[in-house]
FINU-704234 format. One record per residue (C-alpha): residue in one letter; x, y, z; residue number from 1. Coordinates in pm, whole numbers, plus 50000, padded with zeros to 5 digits. Layout:
BEGIN
+--------+-------+-------+-------+-----+
: residu :     X :     Y :     Z : num :
+--------+-------+-------+-------+-----+
:      a :     X :     Y :     Z : NUM :
...
+--------+-------+-------+-------+-----+
END
This chain:
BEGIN
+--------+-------+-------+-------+-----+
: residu :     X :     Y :     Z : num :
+--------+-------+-------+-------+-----+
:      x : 45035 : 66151 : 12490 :   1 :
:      x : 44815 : 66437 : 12555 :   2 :
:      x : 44764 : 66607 : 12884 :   3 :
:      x : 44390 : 66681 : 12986 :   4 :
:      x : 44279 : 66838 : 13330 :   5 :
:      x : 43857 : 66794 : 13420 :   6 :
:      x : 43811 : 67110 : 13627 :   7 :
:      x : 43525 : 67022 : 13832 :   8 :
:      x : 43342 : 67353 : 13927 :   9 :
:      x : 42935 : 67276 : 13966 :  10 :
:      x : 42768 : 67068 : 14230 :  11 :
:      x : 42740 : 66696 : 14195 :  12 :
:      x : 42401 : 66731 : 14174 :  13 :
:      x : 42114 : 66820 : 13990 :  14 :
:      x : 42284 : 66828 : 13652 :  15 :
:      x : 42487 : 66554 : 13464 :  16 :
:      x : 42787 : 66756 : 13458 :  17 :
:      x : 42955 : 66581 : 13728 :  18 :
:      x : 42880 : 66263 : 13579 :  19 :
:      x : 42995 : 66322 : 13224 :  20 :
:      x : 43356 : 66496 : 13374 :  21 :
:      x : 43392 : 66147 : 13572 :  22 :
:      x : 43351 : 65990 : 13218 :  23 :
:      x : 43565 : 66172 : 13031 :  24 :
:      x : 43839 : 66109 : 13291 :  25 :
:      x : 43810 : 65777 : 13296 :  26 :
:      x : 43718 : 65741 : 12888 :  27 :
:      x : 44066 : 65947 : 12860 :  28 :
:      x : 44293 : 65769 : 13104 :  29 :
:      x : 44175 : 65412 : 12942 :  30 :
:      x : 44332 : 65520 : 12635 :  31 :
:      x : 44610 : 65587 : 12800 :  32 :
:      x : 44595 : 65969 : 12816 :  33 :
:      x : 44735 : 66117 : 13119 :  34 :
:      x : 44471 : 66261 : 13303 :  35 :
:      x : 44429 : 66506 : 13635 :  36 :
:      x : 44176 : 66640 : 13808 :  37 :
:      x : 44117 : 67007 : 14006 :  38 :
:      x : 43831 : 67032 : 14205 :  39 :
:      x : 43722 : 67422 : 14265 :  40 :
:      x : 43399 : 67607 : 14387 :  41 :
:      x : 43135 : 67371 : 14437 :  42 :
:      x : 43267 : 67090 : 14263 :  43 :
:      x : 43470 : 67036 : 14625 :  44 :
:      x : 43129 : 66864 : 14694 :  45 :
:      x : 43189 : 66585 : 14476 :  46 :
:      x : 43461 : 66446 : 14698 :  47 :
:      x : 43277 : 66446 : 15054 :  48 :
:      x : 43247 : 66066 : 15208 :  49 :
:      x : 42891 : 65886 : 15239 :  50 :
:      x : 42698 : 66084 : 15023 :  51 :
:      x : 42332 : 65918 : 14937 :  52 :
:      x : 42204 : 66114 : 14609 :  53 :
:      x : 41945 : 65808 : 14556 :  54 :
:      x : 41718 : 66010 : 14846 :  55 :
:      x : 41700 : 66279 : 14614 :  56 :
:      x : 41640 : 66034 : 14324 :  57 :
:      x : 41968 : 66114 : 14167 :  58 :
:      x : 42198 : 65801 : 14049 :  59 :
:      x : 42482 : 65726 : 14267 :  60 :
:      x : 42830 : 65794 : 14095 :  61 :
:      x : 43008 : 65945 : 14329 :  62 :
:      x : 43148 : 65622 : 14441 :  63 :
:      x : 43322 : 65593 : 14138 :  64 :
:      x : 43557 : 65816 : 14220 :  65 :
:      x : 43705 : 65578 : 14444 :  66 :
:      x : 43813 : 65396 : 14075 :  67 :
:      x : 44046 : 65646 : 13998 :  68 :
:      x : 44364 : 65472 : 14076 :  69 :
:      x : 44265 : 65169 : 13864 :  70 :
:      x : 44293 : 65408 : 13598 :  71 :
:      x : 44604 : 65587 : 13669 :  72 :
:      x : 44462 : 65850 : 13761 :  73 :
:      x : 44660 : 65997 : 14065 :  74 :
:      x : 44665 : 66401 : 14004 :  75 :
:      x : 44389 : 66533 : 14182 :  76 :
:      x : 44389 : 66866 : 14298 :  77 :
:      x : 44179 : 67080 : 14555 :  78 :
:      x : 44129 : 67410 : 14628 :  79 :
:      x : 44219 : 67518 : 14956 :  80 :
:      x : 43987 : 67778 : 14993 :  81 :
:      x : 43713 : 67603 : 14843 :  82 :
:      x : 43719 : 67368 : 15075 :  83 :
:      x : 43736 : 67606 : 15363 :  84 :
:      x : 43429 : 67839 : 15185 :  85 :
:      x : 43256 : 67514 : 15258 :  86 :
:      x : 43370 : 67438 : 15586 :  87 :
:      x : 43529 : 67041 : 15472 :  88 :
:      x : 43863 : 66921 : 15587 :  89 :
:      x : 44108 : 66685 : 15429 :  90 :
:      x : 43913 : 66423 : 15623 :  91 :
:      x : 43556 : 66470 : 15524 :  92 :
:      x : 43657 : 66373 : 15159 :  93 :
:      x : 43615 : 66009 : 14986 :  94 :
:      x : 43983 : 66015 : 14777 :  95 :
:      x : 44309 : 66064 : 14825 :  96 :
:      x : 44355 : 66447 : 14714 :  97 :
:      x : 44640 : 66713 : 14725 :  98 :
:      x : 44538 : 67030 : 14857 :  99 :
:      x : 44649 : 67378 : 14688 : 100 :
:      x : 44632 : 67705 : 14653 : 101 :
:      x : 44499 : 67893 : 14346 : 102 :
:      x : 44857 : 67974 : 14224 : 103 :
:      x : 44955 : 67625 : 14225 : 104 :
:      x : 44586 : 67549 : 14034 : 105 :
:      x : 44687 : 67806 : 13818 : 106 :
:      x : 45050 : 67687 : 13717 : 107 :
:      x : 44920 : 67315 : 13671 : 108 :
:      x : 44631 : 67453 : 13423 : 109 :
:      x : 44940 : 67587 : 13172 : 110 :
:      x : 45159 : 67262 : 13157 : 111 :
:      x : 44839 : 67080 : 13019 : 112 :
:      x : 44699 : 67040 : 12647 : 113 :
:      x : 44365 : 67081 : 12730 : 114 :
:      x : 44162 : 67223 : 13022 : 115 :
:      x : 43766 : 67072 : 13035 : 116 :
:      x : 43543 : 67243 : 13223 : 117 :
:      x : 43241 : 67042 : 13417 : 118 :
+--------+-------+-------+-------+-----+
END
């Protein structure tokens, strides 16, 4: 079984690259892969509760994050200082997460096969 990590590192909006990351996770972990997730820079702002992207005409799959456990997916990692660069707590976001530092970011990117970068 292959180990892949989706480093989320863009905003959720105004480009599909949230959207296809989310895919491949979920594409991955139905066959079984085992599959994390690290959420750095402004890809922090794919996790914050309530969002509405359909006022800004953009499609709503953010809420699919909250599907993650269905497919096994239960590594996914924060930045700490992302999140405080953009002023959200533990509470403000829509998923269970585990909060780190980059040094544990860092030592979780070397025990996977593959590192994809959305």
């Amino acid at each position: 079984m292959k180990k892949f990590c989706i480093l989320f590192r863009c905003s959720p909006h105004g480009t599909v690259r949230g959207r296809e990351g989310l895919d491949l996770a979920l594409l991955s972990a139905s066959f079984e892969q085992e599959v994390s997730l690290v959420f750095v820079d402004e890809g922090v702002l794919h996790l914050i509760k309530d969002q509405q992207p359909e006022l800004i005409g953009a499609k709503d799959y953010i809420s699919t994050f909250k599907a993650l456990p269905l497919y096994d997916i239960e590594s996914v990692f924060v930045c700490k200082q992302s999140l405080a660069d953009y002023g959200l707590s533990h509470g403000l976001l829509s998923v269970p997460v585990t909060v780190v530092n980059d040094e544990a970011i860092a030592a979780h990117l070397k025990q996977v096969d593959e590192v994809l970068v959305f």
